[in-house]
N, C-alpha and C positions, 0 to 999 in steps of 0.2 A: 320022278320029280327032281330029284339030286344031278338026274343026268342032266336036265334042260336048264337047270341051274347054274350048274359047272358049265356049258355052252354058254349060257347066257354072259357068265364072269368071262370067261374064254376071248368071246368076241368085245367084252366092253373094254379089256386090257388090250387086243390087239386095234383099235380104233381108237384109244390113245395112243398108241405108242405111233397109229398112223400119223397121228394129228401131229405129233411132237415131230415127228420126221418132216410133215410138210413145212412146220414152223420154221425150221432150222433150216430150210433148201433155201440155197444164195442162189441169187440170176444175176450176170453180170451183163452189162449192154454197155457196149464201146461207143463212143462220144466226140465228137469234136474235142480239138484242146483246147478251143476260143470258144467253148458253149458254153454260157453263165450255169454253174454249179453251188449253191448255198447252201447245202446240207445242213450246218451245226450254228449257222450262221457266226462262225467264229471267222475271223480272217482269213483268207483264202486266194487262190492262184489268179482269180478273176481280179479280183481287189489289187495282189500286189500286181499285177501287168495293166490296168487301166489306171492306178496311182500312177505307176511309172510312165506311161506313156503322156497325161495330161499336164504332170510335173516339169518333165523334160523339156517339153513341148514349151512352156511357159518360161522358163529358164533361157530356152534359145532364143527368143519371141524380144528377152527384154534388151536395152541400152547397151550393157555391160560388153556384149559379143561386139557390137558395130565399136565402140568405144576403141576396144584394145587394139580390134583390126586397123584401125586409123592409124595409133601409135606405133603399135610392134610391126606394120607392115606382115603380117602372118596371122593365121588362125591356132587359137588357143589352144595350149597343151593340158587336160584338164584328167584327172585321176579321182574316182570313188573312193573316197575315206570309208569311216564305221557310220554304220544305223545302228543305234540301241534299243534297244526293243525295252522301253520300261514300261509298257504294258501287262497288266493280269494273265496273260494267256502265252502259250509257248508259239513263238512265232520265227519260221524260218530267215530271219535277215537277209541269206545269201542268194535266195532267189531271189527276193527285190533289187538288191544291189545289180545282181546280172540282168535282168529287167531294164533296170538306166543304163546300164553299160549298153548293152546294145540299141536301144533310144538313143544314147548320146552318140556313139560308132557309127550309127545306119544313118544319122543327120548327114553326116558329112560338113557340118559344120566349127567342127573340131577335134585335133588329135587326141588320142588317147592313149596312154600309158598304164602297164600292168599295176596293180597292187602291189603293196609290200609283201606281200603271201607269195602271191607270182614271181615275182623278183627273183626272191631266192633260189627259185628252183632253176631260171632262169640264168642266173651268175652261177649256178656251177654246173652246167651244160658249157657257160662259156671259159670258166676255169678247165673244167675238162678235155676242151678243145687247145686250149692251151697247149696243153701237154700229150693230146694223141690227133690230132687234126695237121693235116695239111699247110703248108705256108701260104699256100695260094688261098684255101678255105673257111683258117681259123679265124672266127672272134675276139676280138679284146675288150679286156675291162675299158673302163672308164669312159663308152661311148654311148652312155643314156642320154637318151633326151629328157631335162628335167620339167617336170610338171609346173604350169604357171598358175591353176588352180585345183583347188581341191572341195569336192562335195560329201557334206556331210549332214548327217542329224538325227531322227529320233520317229520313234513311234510310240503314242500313249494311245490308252484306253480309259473310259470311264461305263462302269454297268450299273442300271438302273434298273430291279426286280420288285414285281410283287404279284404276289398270288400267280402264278404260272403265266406271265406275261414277262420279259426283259428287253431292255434297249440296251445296244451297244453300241458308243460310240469310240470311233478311233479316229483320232488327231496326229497327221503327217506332218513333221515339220523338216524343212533340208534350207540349209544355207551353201553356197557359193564364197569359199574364202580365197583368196589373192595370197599366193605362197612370198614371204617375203616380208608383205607388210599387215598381213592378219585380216586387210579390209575384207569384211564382207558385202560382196559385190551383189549380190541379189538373196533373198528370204524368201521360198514357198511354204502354203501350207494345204495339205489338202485333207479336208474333213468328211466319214464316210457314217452316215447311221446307218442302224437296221434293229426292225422289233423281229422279238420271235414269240409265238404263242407256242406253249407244250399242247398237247393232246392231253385228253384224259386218261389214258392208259401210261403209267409209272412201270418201271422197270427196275 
């Protein structure tokens, strides 16, 4: 009786212990990079590349482009400023910002110029040349092309929860500033909800 007891214990600890090992097995399945993903429904890679692209979009779209090209006889020199994330949640900025870089680049509607991040590393590759580069080869200071605009602005949140249901919304907003005279030449905003229900199982 003690023996078929002890089996009996035997076998209920090793079918836990199966259970907890099936629990814990990860499967990973490889995906498109443009397949909508919302896991946590916190903001995400989909969000920041369909922001940027509908944003950009809208920005080339308005008066301000055809405007200047009239004046300046050229196509705008235009540079990505900061995104602030004053939003609740931890949110990468710097892939969005490369998100409109390349929107704004791939137009072909206007040049574009490195960041002041960039820059730097950029002037002393060409200080460096300076001093061990070829005469035929070397770079010099002082032949930036300077930026005629600059894009900037913001990312907020607002969360609305009760009893195991939450909405979140996030507010985009980016301006278009004129280097020189401050004007802001165009304002977007683009607004994204989403609810999420929990499951009944807490973790």
């Amino acid at each position: 009786m003690k023996v078929s007891l002890l089996k009996a214990g035997q076998l209920f600890v090793l079918s836990g212990v199966l259970f907890l090992l099936a629990a814990c097995s990860q499967t990973v399945t490889r995906v498109d990079s443009d397949s909508v993903t919302d896991l946590s429904g916190k903001w995400n890679d989909t969000d920041s590349r369909l922001v940027a692209e509908e944003m950009i979009q809208d920005v080339l779209s308005r008066g301000w482009l055809s405007k200047f090209n009239r004046s300046a006889g050229k196509a705008p020199t235009v540079i990505v400023g900061t995104v602030r994330n004053l939003s609740h949640e931890h949110i990468n900025t710097r892939t969005f910002i490369a998100d409109m870089e390349r929107e704004l680049i791939n137009s072909g509607e206007v040049e574009f110029v490195a960041s002041a991040k960039d820059r730097e590393e950029v002037r002393g590759e060409v200080k460096d040349q300076d001093l061990n580069a070829s005469e035929e080869t070397r770079k010099v200071l002082g032949q930036e092309v300077g930026a005629d605009f600059m894009l900037q602005g913001s990312i907020n949140t607002i969360v609305d929860a009760i009893s195991g249901e939450q909405a979140r919304f996030y507010q985009v907003d980016l301006a278009l500033i004129q280097l020189g005279t401050n004007r802001k030449v165009w304002v977007g905003q683009k607004k994204i909800k989403k609810t999420i229900e929990k499951g009944g199982f807490r973790f």
